[in-house]
C-alpha positions as CSV (number, residue, x, y, z in Angstrom):
1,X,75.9,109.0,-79.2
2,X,73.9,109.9,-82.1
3,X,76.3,113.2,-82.9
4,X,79.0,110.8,-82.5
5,X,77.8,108.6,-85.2
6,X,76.5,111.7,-87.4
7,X,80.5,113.1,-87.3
8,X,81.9,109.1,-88.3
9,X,79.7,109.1,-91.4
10,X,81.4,112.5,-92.2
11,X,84.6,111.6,-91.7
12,X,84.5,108.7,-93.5
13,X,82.3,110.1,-96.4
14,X,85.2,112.3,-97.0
15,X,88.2,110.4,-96.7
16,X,88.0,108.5,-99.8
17,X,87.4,111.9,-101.5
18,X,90.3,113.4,-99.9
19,X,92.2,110.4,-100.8
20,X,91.1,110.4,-104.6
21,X,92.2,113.8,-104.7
22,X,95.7,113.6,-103.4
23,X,96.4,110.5,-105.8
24,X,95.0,112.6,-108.8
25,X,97.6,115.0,-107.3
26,X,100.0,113.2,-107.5
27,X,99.6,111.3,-111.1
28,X,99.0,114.8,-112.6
29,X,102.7,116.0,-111.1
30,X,104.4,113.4,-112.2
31,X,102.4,113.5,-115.9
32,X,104.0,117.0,-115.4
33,X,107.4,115.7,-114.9
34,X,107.8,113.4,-117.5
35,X,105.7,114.2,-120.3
36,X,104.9,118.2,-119.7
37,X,102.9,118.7,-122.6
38,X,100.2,115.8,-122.3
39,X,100.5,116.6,-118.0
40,X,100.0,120.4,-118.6
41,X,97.0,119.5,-121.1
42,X,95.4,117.4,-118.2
43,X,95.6,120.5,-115.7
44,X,94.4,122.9,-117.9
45,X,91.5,120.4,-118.5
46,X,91.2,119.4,-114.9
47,X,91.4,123.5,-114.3
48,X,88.4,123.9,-116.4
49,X,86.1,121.5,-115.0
50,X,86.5,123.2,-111.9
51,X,85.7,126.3,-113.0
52,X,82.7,125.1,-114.6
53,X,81.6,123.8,-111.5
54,X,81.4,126.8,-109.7
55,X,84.7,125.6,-107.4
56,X,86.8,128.4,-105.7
57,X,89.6,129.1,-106.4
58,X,89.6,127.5,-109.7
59,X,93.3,126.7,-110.1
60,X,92.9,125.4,-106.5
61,X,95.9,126.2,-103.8
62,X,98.2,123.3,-104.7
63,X,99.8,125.9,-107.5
64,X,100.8,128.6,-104.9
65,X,101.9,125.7,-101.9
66,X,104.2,124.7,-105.2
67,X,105.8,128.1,-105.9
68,X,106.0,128.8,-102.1
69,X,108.1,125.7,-101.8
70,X,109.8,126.4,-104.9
71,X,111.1,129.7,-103.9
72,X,112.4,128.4,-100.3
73,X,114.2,125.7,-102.4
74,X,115.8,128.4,-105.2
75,X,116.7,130.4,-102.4
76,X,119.0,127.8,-100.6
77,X,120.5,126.6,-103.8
78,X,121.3,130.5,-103.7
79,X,122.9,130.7,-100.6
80,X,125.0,127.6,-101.2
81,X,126.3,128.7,-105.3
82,X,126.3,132.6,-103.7
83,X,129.1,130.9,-100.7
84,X,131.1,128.9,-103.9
85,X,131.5,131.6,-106.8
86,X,132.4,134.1,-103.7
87,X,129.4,136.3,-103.9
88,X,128.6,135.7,-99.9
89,X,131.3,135.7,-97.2
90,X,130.3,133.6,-94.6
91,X,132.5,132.5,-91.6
92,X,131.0,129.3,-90.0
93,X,131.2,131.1,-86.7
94,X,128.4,133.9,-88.4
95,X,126.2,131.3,-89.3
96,X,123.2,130.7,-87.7
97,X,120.1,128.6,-88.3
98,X,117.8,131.0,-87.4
99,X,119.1,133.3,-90.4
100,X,118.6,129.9,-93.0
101,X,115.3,129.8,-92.1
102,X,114.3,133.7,-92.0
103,X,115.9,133.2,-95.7
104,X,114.0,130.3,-96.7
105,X,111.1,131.9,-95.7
106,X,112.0,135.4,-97.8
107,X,112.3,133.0,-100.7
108,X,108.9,131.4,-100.3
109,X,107.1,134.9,-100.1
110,X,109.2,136.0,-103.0
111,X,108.2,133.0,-105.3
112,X,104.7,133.7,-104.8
113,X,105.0,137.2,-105.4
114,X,106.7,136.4,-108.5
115,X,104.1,134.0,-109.3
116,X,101.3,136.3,-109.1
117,X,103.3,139.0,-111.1
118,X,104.2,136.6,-113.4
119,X,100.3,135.7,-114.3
120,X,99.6,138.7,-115.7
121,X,103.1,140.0,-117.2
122,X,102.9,136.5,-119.1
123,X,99.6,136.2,-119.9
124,X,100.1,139.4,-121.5
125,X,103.8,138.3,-123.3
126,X,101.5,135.8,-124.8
127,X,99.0,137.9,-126.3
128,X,101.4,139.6,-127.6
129,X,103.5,136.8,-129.1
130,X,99.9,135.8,-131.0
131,X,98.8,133.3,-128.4
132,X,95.9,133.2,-126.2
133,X,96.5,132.8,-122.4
134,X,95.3,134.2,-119.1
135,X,97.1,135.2,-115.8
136,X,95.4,131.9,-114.2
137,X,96.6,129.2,-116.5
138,X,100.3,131.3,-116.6
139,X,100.1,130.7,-112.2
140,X,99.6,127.5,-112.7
141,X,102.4,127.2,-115.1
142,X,104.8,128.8,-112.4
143,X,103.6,126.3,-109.9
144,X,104.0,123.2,-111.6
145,X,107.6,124.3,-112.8
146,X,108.7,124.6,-109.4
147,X,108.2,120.9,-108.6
148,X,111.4,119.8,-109.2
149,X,112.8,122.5,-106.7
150,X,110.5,120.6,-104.2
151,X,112.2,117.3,-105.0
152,X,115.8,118.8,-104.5
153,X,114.9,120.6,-101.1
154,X,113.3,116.9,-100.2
155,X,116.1,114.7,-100.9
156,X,119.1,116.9,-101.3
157,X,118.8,119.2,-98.1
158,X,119.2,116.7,-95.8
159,X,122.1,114.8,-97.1
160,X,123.7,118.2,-97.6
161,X,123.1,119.1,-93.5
162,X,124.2,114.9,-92.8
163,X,127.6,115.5,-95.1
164,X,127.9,118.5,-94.7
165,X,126.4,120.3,-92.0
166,X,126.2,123.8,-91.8
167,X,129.4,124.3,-93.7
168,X,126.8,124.0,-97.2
169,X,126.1,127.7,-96.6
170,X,128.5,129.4,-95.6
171,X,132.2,130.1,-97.3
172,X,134.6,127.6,-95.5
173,X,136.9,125.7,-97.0
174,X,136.2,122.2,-96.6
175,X,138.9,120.1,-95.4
176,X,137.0,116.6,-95.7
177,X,137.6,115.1,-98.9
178,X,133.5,113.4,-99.1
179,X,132.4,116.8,-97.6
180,X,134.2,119.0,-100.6
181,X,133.0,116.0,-103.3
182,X,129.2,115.9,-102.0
183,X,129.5,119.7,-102.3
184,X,130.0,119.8,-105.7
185,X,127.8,117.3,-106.5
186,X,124.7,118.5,-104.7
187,X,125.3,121.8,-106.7
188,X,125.1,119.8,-109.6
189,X,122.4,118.2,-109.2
190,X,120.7,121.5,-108.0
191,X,121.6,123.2,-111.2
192,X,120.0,120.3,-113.1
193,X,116.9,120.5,-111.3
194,X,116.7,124.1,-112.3
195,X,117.6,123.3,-116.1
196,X,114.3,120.8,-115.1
197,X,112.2,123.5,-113.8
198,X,112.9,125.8,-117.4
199,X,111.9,123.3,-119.5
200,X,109.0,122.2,-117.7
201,X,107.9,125.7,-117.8
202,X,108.6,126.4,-121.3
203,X,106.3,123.2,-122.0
204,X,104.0,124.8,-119.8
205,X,103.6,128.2,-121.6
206,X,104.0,126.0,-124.9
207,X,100.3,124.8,-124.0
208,X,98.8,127.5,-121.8
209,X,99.1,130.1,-124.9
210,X,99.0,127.6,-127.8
211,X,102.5,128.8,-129.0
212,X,105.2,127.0,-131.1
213,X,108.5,126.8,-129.2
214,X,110.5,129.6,-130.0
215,X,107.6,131.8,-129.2
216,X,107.0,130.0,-125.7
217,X,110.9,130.4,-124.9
218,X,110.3,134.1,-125.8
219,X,107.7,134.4,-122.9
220,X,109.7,132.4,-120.6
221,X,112.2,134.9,-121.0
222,X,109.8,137.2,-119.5
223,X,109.6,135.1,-116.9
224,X,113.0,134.6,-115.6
225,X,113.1,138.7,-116.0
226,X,110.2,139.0,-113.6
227,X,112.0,136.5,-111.0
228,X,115.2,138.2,-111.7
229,X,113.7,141.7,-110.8
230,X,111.3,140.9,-107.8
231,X,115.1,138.3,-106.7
232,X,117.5,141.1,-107.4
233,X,116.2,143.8,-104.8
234,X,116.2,140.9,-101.7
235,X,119.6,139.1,-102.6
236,X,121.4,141.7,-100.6
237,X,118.6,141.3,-97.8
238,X,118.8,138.1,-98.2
239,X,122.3,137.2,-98.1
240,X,122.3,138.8,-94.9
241,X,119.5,136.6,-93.3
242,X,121.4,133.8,-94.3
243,X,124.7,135.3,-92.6
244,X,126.6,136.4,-95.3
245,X,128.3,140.0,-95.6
């Protein structure tokens, strides 16, 4: 009875620290969102206290659940613009789920291999531009950018699957008239969240390295190369995961 009560205390001890935490989450992603500058200062800040108090890892593990996310997300909105612009040939009777999620899985390996390529490579970009980074602030840059991704694959995916169905991924022509116009919308809105992702990211390097704007779009660049390279040598793969030819 008494090691009953000893594990209550615990658990309710460290609920209202668990519960602070994910609220302090959750206003520093949305700072993020809507005023990237001030939201990436708070991080970095936020970042440093941590590291000061000893606490492992520093950056803490939200940053690479973020990109992981991210990538799975980037690589649907793939498969769906890949089908459209022709670059996948996908009969509906070749899809199969199994395949969508073998490739949203590829994409969430690939965006934290990205991520963790991109720390250094941009720290360095920095450094080079004349600002002052390191290859932990840069992750954490890559993280937070990919929020918006997270948003689309919440809210998007499953009206795309409800309107849609399985016809969003693969090359059929689609004969229902709200079908074809919710297609072409949800692309459009996943386009804009990407547009959404860059900018918070060039925000993000903006602070991280303490460079003007131009600069900070120069090291982005270096970024989109690196997600570019690691992408380019798996869209074949996978394409093919998600049933295309």
């Amino acid at each position: 009875m008494a090691e009953r009560g000893v594990w209550l205390i615990a658990a309710q001890a460290t609920t209202p620290g668990r519960t602070q935490a994910s609220a302090q989450l959750g206003f520093t992603l949305r700072s993020v969102l809507l005023s990237p500058r001030a939201g990436f200062a708070e991080v970095f800040r936020v970042t440093r206290k941590r590291e000061q108090a000893g606490t492992r890892p520093v950056e803490g593990v939200a940053p690479y659940v973020l990109s992981a996310l991210g990538g799975a997300a980037l690589m649907l909105v793939w498969l769906k613009l890949g089908s459209l612009i022709g670059v996948r040939e996908v009969a509906r009777s070749g899809f199969e789920w199994g395949y969508l999620i073998a490739a949203g899985v590829a994409g969430a390996l690939l965006g934290l291999v990205a991520q963790l390529v991109w720390g250094y490579l941009g720290s360095g970009a920095a450094r080079l531009a004349g600002g002052d980074s390191n290859a932990r602030d840069m992750r954490v840059v890559w993280g937070a950018s990919a929020f918006p991704q997270i948003l689309g694959l919440a809210i998007l995916l499953p009206l795309d699957l409800i309107i849609v169905g399985s016809d969003t991924f693969t090359s059929e022509k689609l004969g229902d008239s709200l079908a074809t116009g919710w297609a072409a919308l949800s692309i459009a809105f996943s386009l804009s969240l990407v547009v959404w992702s860059l900018f918070i990211f060039v925000r993000g390097v903006e602070v991280a390295s303490s460079l003007p704007p131009l600069k900070a779009l120069g090291v982005t660049l270096v970024g989109v190369l690196v997600l570019a390279a690691i992408a380019g040598g798996s869209v074949a793969g996978a394409a093919a995961l998600g049933g295309g030819a």
